[in-house]
PyMOL Python script that loads the backbone (N, CA, C, O; Angstrom):
from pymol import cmd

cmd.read_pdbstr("""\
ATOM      1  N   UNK A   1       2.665 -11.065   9.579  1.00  0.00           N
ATOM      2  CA  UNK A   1       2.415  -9.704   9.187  1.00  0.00           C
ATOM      3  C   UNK A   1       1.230  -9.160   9.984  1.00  0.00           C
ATOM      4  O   UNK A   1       0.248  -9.807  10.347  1.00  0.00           O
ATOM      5  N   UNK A   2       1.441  -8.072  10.163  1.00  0.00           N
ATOM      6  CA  UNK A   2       0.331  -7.256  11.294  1.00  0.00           C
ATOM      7  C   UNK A   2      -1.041  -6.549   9.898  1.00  0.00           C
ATOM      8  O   UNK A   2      -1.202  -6.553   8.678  1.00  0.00           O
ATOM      9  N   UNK A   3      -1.447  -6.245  10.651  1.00  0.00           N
ATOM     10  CA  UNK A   3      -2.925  -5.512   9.505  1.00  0.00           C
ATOM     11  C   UNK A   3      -2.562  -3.771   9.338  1.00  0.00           C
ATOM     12  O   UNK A   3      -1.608  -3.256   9.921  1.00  0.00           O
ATOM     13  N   UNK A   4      -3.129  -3.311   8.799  1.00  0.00           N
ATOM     14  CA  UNK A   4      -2.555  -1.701   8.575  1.00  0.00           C
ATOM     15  C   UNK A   4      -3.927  -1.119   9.315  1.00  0.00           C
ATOM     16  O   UNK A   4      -5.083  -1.394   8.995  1.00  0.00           O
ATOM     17  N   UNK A   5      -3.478  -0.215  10.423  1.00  0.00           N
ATOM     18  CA  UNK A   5      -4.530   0.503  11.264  1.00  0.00           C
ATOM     19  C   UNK A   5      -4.627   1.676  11.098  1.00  0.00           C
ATOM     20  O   UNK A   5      -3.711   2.275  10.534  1.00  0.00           O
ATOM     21  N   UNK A   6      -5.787   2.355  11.552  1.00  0.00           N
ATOM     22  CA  UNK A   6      -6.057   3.831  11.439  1.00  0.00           C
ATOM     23  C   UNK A   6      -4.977   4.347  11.640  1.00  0.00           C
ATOM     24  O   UNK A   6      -4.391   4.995  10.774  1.00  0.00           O
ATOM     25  N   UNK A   7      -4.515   4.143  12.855  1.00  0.00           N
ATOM     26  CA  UNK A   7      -3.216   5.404  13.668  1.00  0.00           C
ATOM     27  C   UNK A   7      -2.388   5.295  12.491  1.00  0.00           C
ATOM     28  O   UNK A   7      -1.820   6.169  11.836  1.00  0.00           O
ATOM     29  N   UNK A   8      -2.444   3.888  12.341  1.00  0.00           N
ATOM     30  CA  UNK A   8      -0.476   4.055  11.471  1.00  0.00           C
ATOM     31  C   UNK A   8      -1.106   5.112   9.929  1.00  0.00           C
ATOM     32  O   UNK A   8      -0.528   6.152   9.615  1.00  0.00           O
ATOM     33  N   UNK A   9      -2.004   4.722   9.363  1.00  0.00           N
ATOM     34  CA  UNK A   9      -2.593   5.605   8.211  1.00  0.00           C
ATOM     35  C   UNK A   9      -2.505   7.018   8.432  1.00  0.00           C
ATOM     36  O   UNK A   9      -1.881   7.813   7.729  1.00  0.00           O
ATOM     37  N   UNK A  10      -3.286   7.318   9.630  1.00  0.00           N
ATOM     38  CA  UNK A  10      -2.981   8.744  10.325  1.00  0.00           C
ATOM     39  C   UNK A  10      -1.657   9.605  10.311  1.00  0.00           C
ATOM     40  O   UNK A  10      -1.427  10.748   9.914  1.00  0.00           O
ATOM     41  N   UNK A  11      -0.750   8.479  10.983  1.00  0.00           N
ATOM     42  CA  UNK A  11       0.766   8.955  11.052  1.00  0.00           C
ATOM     43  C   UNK A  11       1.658   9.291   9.801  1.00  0.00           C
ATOM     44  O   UNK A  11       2.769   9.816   9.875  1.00  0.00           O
ATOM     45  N   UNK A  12       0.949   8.874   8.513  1.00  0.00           N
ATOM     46  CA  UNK A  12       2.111   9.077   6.966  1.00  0.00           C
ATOM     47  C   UNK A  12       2.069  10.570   6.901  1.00  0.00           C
ATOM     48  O   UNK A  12       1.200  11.441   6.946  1.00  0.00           O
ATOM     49  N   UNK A  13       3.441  10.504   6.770  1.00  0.00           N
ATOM     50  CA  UNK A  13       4.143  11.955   5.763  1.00  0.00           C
ATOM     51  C   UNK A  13       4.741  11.702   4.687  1.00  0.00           C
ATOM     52  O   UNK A  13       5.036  10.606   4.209  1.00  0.00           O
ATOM     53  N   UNK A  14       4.988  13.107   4.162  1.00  0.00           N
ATOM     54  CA  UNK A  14       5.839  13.116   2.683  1.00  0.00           C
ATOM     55  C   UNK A  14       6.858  12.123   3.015  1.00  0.00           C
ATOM     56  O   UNK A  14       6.945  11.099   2.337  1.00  0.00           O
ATOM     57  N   UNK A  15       7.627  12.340   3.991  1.00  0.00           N
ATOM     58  CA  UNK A  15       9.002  11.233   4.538  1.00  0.00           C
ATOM     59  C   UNK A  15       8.835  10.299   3.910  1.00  0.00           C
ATOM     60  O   UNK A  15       9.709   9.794   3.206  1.00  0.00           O
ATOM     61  N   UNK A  16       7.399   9.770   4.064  1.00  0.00           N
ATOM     62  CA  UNK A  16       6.801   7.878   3.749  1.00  0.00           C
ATOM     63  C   UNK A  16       7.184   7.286   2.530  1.00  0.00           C
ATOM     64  O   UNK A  16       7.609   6.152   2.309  1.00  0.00           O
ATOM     65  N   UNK A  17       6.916   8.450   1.599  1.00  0.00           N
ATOM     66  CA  UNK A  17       6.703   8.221   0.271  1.00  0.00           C
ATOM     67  C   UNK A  17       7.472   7.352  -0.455  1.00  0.00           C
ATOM     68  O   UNK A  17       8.696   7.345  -0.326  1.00  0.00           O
ATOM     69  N   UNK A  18       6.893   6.614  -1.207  1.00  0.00           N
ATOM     70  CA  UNK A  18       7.725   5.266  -1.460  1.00  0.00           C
ATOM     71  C   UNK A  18       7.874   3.725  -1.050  1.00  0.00           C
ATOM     72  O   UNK A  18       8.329   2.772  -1.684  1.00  0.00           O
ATOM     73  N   UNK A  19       7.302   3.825   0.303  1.00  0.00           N
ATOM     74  CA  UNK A  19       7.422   2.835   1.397  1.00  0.00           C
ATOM     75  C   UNK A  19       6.008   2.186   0.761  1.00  0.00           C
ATOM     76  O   UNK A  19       5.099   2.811   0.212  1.00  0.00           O
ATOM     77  N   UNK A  20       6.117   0.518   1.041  1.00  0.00           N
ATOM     78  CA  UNK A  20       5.078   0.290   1.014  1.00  0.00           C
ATOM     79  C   UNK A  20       4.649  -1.000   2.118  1.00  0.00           C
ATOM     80  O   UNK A  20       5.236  -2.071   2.269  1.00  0.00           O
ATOM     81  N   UNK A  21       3.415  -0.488   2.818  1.00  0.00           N
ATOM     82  CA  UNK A  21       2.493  -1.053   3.893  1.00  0.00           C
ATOM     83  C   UNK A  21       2.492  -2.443   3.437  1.00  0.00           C
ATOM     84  O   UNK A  21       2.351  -2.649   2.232  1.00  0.00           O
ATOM     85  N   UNK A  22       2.647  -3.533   4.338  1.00  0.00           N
ATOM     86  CA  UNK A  22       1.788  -5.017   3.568  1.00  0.00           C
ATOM     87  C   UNK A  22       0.599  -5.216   4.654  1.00  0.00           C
ATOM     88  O   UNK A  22       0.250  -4.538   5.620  1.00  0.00           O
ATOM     89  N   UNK A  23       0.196  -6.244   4.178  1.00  0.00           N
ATOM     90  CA  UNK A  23      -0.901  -6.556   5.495  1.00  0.00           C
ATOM     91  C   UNK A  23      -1.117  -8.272   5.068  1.00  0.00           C
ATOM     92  O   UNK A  23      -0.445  -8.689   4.125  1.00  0.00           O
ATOM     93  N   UNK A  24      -1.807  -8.973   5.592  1.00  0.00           N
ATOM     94  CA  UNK A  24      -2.226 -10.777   5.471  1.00  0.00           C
ATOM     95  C   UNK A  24      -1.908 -10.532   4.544  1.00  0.00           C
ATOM     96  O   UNK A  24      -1.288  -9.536   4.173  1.00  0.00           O
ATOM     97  N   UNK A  25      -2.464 -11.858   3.687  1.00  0.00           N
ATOM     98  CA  UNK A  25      -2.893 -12.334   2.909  1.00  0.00           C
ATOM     99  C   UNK A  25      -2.633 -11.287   0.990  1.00  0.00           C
ATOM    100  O   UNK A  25      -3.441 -10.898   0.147  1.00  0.00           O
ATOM    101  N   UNK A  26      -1.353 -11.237   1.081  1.00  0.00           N
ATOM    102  CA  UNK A  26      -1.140 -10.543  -0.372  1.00  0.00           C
ATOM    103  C   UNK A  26      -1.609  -8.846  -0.267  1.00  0.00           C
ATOM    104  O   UNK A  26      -1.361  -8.256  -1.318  1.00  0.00           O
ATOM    105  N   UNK A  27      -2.058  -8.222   0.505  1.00  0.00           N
ATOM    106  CA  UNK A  27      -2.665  -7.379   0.385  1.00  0.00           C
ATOM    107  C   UNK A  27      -1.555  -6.408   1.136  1.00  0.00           C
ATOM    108  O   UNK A  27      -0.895  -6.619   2.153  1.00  0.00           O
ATOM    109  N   UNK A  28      -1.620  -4.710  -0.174  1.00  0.00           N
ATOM    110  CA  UNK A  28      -0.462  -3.958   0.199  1.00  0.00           C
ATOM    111  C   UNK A  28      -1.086  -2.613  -0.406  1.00  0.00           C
ATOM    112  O   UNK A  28      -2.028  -2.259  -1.116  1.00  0.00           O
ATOM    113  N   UNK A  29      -0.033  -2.090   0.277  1.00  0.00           N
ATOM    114  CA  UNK A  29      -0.197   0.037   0.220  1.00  0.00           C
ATOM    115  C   UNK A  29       0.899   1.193  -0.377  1.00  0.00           C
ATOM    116  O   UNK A  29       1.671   1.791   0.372  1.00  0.00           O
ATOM    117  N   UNK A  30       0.852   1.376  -1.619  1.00  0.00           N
ATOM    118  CA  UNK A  30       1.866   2.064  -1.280  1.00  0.00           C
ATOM    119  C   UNK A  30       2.152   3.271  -1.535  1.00  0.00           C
ATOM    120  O   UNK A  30       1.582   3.582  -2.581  1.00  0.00           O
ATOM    121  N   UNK A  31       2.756   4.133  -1.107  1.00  0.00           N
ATOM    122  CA  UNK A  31       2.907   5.632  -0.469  1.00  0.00           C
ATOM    123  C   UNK A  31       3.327   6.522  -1.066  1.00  0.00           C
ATOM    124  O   UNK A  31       4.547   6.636  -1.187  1.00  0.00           O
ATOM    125  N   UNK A  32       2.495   7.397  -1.605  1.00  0.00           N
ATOM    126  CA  UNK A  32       2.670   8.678  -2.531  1.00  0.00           C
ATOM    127  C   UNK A  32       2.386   9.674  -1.961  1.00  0.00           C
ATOM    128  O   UNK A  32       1.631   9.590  -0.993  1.00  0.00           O
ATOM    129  N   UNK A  33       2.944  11.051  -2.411  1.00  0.00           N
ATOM    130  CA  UNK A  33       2.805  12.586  -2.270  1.00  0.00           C
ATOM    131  C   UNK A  33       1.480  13.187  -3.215  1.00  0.00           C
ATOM    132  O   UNK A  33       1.599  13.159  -4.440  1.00  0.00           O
ATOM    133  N   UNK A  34       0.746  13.502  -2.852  1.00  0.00           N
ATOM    134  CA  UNK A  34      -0.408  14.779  -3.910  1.00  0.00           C
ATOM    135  C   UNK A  34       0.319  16.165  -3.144  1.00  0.00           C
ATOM    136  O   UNK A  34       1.085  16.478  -2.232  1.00  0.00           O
ATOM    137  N   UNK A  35      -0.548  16.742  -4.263  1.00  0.00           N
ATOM    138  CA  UNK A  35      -0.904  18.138  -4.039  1.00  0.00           C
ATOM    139  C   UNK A  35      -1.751  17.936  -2.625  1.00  0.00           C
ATOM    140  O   UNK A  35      -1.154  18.117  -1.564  1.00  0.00           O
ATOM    141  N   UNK A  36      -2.767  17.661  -2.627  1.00  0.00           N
ATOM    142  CA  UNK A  36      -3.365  17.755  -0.988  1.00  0.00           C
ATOM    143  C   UNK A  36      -2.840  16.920   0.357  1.00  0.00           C
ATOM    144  O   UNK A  36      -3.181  17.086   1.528  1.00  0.00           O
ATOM    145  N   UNK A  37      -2.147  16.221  -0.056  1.00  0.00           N
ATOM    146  CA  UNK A  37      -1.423  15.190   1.201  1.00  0.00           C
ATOM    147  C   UNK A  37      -0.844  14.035   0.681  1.00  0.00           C
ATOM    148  O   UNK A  37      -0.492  13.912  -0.492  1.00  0.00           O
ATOM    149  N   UNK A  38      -0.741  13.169   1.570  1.00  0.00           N
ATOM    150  CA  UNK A  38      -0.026  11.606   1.600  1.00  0.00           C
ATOM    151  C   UNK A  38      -1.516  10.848   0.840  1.00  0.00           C
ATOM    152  O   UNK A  38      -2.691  10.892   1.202  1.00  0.00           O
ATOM    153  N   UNK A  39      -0.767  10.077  -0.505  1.00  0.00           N
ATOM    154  CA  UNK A  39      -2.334   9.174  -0.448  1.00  0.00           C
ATOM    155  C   UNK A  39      -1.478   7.310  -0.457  1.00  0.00           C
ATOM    156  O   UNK A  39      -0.271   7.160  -0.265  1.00  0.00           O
ATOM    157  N   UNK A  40      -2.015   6.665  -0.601  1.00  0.00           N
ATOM    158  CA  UNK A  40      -1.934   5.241  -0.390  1.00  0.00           C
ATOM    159  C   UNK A  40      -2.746   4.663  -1.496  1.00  0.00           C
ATOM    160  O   UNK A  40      -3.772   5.243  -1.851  1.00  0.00           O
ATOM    161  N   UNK A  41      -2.262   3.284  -2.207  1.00  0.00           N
ATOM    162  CA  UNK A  41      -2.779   3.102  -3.389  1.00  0.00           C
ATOM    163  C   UNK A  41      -2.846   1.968  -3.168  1.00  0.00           C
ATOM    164  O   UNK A  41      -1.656   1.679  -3.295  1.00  0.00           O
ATOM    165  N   UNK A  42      -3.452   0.841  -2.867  1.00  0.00           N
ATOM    166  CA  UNK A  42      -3.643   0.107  -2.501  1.00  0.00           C
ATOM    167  C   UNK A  42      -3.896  -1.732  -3.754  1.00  0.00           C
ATOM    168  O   UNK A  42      -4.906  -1.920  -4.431  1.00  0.00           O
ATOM    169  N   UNK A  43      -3.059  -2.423  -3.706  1.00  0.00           N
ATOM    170  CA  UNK A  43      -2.682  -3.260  -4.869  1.00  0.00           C
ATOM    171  C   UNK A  43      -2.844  -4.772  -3.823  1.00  0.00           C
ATOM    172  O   UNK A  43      -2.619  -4.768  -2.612  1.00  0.00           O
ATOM    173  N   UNK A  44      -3.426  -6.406  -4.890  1.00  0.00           N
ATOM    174  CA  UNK A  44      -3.098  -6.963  -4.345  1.00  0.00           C
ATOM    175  C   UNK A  44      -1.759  -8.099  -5.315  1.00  0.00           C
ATOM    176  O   UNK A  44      -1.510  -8.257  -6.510  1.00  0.00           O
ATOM    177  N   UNK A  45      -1.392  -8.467  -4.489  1.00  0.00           N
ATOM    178  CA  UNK A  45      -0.218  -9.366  -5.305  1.00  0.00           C
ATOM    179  C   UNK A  45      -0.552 -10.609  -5.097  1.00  0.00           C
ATOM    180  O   UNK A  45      -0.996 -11.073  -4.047  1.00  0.00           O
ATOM    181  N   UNK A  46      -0.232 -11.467  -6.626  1.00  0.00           N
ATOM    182  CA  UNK A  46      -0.650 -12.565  -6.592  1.00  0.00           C
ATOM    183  C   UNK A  46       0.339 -13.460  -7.747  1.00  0.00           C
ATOM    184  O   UNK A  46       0.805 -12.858  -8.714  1.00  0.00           O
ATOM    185  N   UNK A  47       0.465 -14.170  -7.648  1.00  0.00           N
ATOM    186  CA  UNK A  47       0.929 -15.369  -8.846  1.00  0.00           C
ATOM    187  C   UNK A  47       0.693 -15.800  -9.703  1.00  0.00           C
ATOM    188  O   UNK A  47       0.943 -16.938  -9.306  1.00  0.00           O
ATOM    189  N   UNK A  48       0.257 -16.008 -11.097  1.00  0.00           N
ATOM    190  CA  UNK A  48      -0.232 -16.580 -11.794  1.00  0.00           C
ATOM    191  C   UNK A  48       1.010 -17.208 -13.251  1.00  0.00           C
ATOM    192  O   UNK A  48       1.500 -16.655 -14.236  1.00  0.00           O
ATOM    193  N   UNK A  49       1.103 -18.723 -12.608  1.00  0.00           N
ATOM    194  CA  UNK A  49       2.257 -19.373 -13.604  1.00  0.00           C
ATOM    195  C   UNK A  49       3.306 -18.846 -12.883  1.00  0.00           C
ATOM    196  O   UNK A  49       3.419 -18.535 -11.698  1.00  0.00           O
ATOM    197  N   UNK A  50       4.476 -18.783 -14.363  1.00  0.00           N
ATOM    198  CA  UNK A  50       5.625 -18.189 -13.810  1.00  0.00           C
ATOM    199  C   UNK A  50       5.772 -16.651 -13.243  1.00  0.00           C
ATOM    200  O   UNK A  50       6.882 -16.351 -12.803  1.00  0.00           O
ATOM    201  N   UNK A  51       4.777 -15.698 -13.222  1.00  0.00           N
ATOM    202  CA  UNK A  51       4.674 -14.516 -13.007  1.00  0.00           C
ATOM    203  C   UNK A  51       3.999 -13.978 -11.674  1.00  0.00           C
ATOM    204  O   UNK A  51       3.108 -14.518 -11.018  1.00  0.00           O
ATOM    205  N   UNK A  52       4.709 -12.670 -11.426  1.00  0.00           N
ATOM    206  CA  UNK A  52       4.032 -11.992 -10.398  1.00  0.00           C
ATOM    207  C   UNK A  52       3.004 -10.921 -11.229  1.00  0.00           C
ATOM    208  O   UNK A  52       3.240 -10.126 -12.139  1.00  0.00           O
ATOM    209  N   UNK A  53       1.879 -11.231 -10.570  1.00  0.00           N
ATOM    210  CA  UNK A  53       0.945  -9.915 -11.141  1.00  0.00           C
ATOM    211  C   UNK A  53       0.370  -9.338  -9.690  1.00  0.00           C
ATOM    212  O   UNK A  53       0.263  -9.856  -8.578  1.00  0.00           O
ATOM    213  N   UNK A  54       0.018  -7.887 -10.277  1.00  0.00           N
ATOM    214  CA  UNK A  54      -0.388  -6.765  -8.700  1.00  0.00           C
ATOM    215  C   UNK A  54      -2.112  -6.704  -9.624  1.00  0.00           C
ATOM    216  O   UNK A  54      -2.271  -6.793 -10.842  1.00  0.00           O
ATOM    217  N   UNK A  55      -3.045  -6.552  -8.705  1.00  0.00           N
ATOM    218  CA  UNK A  55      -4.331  -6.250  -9.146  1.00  0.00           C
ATOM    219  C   UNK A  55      -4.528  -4.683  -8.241  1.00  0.00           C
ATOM    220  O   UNK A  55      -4.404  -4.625  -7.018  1.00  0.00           O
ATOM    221  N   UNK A  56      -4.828  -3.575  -9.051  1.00  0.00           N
ATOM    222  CA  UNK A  56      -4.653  -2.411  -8.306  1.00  0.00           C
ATOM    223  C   UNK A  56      -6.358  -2.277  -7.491  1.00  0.00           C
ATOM    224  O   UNK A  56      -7.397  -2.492  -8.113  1.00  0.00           O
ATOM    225  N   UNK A  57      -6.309  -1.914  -6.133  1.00  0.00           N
ATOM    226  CA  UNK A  57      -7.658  -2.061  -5.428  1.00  0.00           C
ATOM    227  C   UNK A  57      -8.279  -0.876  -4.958  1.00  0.00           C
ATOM    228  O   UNK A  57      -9.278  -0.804  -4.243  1.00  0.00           O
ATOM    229  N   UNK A  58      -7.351   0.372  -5.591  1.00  0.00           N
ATOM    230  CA  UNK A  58      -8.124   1.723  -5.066  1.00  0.00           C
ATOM    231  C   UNK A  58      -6.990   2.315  -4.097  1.00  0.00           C
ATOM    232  O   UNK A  58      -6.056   1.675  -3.614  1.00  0.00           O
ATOM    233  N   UNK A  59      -7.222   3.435  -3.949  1.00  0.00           N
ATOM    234  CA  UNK A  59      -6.661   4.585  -2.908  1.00  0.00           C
ATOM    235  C   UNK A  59      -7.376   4.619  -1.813  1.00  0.00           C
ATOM    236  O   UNK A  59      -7.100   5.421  -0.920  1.00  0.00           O
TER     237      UNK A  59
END
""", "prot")
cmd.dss("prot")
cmd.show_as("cartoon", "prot")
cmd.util.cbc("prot")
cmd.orient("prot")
């Protein structure tokens, strides 16, 4: 997996929405519409037991 860079951040549109970015190590983005633009919400995923849990890390 590649890392998530400025340009590509730069480049989201409404189109995006929905899609979501990964990057290393559990760490992911994913792609919403506001009122002021494209934002990115940023979650990490992890395991614990039989379960998947997301820890949410900010916009």
């Amino acid at each position: 997996m590649a890392k998530i860079t400025i340009k590509e951040l730069e480049s989201l549109t409404a189109e995006d929405a929905g899609r979501i970015l990964r990057e290393d190590g559990n760490l992911a983005g994913r792609i919403s519409v506001r009122k002021d633009g494209v934002s990115l919400s940023f979650f990490y995923r992890y395991r614990w037991g039989e379960q998947n849990k997301e820890y949410a890390c900010g916009t």
